[in-house]
Structure formats: C-alpha cells, structure tokens
C-alpha positions, 0 to 999 in steps of 0.5 A, a space after each residue: 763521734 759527730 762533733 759538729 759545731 762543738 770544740 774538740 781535742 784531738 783523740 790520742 791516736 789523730 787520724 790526719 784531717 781531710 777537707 773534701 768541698 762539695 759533699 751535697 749528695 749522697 750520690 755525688 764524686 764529693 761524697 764518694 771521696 769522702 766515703 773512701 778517705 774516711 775508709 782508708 784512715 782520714 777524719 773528714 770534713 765536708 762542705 756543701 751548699 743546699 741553694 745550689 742543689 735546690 736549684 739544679 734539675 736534681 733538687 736538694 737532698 734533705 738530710 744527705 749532710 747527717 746521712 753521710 757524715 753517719 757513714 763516714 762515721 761508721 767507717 771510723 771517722 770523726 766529722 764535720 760538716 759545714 754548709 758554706 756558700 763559696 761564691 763569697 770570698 769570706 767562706 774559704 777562712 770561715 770553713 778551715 776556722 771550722 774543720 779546726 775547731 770541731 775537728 781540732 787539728 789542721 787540715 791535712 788534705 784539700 780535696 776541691 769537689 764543689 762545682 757551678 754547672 749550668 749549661 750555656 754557650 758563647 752566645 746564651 751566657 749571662 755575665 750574672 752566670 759567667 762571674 758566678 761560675 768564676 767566683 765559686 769554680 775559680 776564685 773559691 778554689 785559689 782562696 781555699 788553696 791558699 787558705 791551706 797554704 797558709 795555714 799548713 804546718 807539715 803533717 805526720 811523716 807517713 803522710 804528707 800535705 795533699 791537694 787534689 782538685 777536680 776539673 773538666 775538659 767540657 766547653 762546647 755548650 757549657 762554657 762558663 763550666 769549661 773555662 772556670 775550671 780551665 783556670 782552677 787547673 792552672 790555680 792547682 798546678 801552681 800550687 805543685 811549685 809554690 808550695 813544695 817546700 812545704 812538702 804538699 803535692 798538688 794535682 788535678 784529676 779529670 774524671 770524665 763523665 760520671 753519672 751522678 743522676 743528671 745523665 738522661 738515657 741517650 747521653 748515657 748510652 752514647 758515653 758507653 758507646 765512646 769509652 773502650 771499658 764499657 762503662 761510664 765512671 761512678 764516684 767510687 772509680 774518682 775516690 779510688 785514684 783521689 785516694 791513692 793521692 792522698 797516701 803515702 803512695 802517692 807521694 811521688 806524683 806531684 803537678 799532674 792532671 790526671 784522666 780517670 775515664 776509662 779510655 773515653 774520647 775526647 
C-alpha cells in the first residue's frame, strides 16, 4: 500500500487525504495524530525534517518515517512521506504537490504539528534563532494554510474541509517559540473566517506539556504536581481531541483555541 514517490489513482472507495506536518518521531504528537487519523478513516501524508531532530537533545530517530508510515499502513491507510524543510518558502507547494501526486486526490485535512523550539529568552535570543522560528513556526504555517486554501475544492459531505494547528502558551525563557506560535494562533483564526465559504473549520489546540522524551525527572514531577488529573499529557490525549475535529462531529466548532491539558495551571 506504500506509494511513496510514485503517481497513484485514487482506490474506488477514497478514504479522504490528511497532511499532518511534523511526524519526525515515533514518539511525538505529529506521529500520534497520524496514528489516530489513519485509525479512524483518513489516508495520511506526513512531512518531517531529520536536521532538525539531529540537532535537538533528543537526536534523530533512523527509520522513524518507514516505521511509522508502516503502522499507519497496518491501521488501513494508503501513506506519503515527505522529508521538507519548512523554513524555505518554497516547501508548503512542493509538499501539497506530493501528497497529490503519491496519494492522488487533495488534501482534505491540515494538521500543523511541526515546531522550531529552542530555549532562550529576551536577552540571549539570536536574531539568527528569532527569524528561524518565525520562518518555520509562523511563515511555514500561513504559506501551507493558504496553500490548503487554494488548492481546496470541498470534500465528501460527511467530511468536510479541516484545519487544526497546535500552539503553546510558553514564553518565559523560551520566547521565540512563544511569540511564533502567538502569531500561527492568529494565522488559524483567520482561516475560520477567511475560508468558510468553503465549508473548512479551522481551530487551534494547546496540548500543554506532553512529554515526548525531552522532559527530565524534576520538571516532569513538578507538571504532575500542577495538573489536577495527575498525569502529564501523552500524544495519544492530543490525537483524540485533533480527531474529534477532523469528523463529522466535529463540525460545529469552528475558530477556537482549544486546552487539552488536564486542568494544568497556567
């Protein structure tokens, strides 16, 4: 069922196409959602970008593209990976070029999952780091949101045209992750009204901390001590609510940004 790089005709019975971005690691939100979405009905389509993993504390994961198009696979979904690095303006079209071409129908569902995030504050930010962040966090997330707007055409009736990006409300000591994402929250609100007539939602989901292996003991223990259920999110708790957006159930709620924490303090 993997037709990754080759041309091909929709099956009879079309599942519709999600493009989740930011699917690098097995064990990361982007991947969780792509795991829910190819459980639930969708055809997935997942970008990811190895520099930056490879440059993170966390290291790339070899493989983790073939391994979790695999499990997207054996969930009943038709796959398409793509490597793309989002600061270049040029990527957003070249990546909806390909998840046409290898998964051959239009995207139905934008899922924004890929992030720049490296610590800093006020006074230790790099305008080098500042502008990256802005470019890949930010300008990557309008030019694939409009991307989607242009390109889309409706989709089956049972499900229609979905956008759901994920944000943080992090700033303190990690302010050109906080600010970048301040500004894709606007950019997807946007979209809520600027494409309606369309028939596409759009929403933002905070998914507060979810530990996806870069959490050390103590922070870990002082999350748990400020969320009333317990518990720190895991990506499988953000993939049930992005889900939920993306059905038929979910068509009502339209221009929100969306706690999914556990009841954490801000």
């Amino acid at each position: 069922m993997t037709i990754n790089g080759q041309p091909s005709a929709a099956p009879e019975t079309a599942r519709p196409i999600a493009l989740v971005t930011g699917v690098g690691r097995s064990i990361g939100i982007g991947a969780g959602i792509a795991r829910q979405l190819a459980a639930t009905g969708w055809d997935v389509a997942f970008t990811f970008w190895t520099p930056y993993d490879r440059r993170m504390a966390w290291g790339a994961e070899d493989g983790a593209g073939a391994s979790i198009a695999k499990e997207l696979e054996e969930a009943g979904a038709r796959t398409a990976t793509i490597e793309a690095d989002l600061s270049d303006p040029d990527a957003p079209a070249r990546i909806f070029d390909e998840a046409e071409q290898q998964l051959g129908g239009p995207v139905t569902a934008l899922v924004l999952s890929h992030a720049e995030s490296v610590d800093s504050g006020l006074l230790d930010t790099t305008v080098e780091a500042f502008d990256r962040h802005f470019a890949v966090n930010t300008r990557a997330s309008w030019l694939l949101v409009r991307e989607y707007g242009l390109r889309f055409r409706g989709a089956p009736e049972a499900v229609a045209g979905r956008i759901v990006a994920l944000t943080s409300d992090h700033t303190v000591g990690n302010l050109p992750y906080g600010a970048s994402k301040g500004a894709l929250d606007r950019i997807t609100l946007a979209a809520a009204h600027e494409l309606a007539h369309l028939g596409v939602t759009a929403n933002v989901v905070n998914p507060g901390p979810v530990d996806t292996g870069w959490m050390n003991d103590e922070l870990r223990e002082s999350l748990i001590r400020g969320t009333p259920l317990g518990r720190i999110g895991t990506p499988r708790d953000t993939a049930h609510l992005v889900s939920f957006l993306c059905s038929p159930e979910g068509q009502w709620v339209n221009g929100q940004l969306l706690k999914s924490n556990g009841g954490a303090a801000s």
